[in-house]
C-alpha positions as MATLAB code, in Angstrom:
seq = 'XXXXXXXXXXXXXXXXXXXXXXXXXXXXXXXXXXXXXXXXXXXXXXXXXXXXXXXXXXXXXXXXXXXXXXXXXXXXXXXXXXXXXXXXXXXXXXXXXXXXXXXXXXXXXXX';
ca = [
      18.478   34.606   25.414;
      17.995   34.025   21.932;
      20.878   31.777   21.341;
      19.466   29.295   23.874;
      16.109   29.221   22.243;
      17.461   28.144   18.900;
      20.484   25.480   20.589;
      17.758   24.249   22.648;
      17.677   20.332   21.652;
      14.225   20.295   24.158;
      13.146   23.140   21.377;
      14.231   21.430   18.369;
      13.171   18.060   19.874;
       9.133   19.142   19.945;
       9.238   21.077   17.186;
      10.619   18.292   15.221;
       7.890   15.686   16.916;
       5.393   18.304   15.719;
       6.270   18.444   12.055;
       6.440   14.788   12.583;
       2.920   14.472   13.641;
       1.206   17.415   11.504;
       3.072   15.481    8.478;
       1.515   12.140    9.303;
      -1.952   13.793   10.185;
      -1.768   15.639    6.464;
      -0.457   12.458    4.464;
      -3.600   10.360    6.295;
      -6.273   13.233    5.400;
      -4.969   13.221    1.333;
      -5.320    9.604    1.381;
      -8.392    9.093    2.532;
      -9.460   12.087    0.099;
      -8.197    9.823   -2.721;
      -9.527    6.849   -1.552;
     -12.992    8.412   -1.811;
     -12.518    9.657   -5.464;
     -11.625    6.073   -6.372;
     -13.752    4.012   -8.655;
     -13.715    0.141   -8.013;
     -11.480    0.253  -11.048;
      -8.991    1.661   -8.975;
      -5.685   -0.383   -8.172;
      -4.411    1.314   -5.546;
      -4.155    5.804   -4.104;
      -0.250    5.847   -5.012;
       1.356    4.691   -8.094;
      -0.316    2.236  -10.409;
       2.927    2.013  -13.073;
       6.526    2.833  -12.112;
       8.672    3.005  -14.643;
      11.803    1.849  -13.126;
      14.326    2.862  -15.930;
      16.111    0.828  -18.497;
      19.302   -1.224  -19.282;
      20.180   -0.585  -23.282;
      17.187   -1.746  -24.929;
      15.269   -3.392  -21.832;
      12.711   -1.389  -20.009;
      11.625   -2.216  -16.179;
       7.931   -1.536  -14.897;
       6.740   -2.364  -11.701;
       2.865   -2.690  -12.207;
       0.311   -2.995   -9.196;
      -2.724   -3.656  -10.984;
      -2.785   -7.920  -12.230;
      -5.661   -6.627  -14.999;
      -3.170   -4.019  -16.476;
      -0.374   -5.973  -16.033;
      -1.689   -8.757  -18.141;
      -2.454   -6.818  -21.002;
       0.650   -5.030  -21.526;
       2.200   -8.307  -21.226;
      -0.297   -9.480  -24.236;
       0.135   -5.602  -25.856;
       4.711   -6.472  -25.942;
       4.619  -10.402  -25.947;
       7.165  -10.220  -28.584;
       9.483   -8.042  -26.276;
       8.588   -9.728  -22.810;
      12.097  -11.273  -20.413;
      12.296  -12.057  -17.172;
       8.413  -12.907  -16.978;
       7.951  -15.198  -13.706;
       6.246  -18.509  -14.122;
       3.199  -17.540  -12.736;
       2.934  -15.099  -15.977;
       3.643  -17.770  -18.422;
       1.225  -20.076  -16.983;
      -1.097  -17.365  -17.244;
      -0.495  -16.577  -20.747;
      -0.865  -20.110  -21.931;
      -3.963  -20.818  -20.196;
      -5.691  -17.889  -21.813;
      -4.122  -18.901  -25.102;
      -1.888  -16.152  -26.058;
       1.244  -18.387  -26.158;
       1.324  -21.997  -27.419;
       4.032  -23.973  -24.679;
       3.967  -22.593  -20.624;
       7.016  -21.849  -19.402;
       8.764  -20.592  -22.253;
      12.071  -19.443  -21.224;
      13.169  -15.496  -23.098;
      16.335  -14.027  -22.541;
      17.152  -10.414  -23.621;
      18.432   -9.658  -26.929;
      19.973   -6.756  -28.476;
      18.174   -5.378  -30.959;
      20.461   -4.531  -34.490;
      18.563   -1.773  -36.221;
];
């Protein structure tokens, strides 16, 4: 009798529905706990800064927040690449580079 319990796909179908749904019902109440410990400063309840690894001497972020990720791009302008127009333009209209647009491209560094 036992064997049929466990090789019961009916069985393993509602049990699996129920993790399913106690998972979902646990993720909702922790993010609704962190939404209400969240200061207006807040950019988002997961991740704010990934760091998505590297490629030699080239780092990758991804960065949710447009405040912080303007001023790390003013805190590394001398080691910014692959910056999208949109950031250029940005940087030149709040003066921090002198032409928009200004095209980068990776360099290896000889130390």
């Amino acid at each position: 009798m036992a064997a049929l319990f466990y090789n019961s796909p009916t069985i393993t179908l509602f049990v699996g529905s129920a993790a399913l749904i106690a998972a979902g019902i646990i993720n909702t109440r922790q993010n609704d706990k962190a939404k209400a410990i969240c200061s207006p400063d807040c950019a988002c309840i997961q991740t704010a800064v990934s760091y998505l690894g590297w490629d030699g001497s080239r780092h990758i972020f991804e960065i949710v927040s447009t405040t912080y990720a303007n001023s790390f791009m003013v805190a590394n302008l001398k080691k910014l690449v692959n910056v999208s127009p949109e950031a250029w333009d940005w940087l030149h209209a709040n003066g921090y580079i002198s032409s928009p647009g200004k095209a980068q491209s990776a360099r290896r560094d000889m130390t």
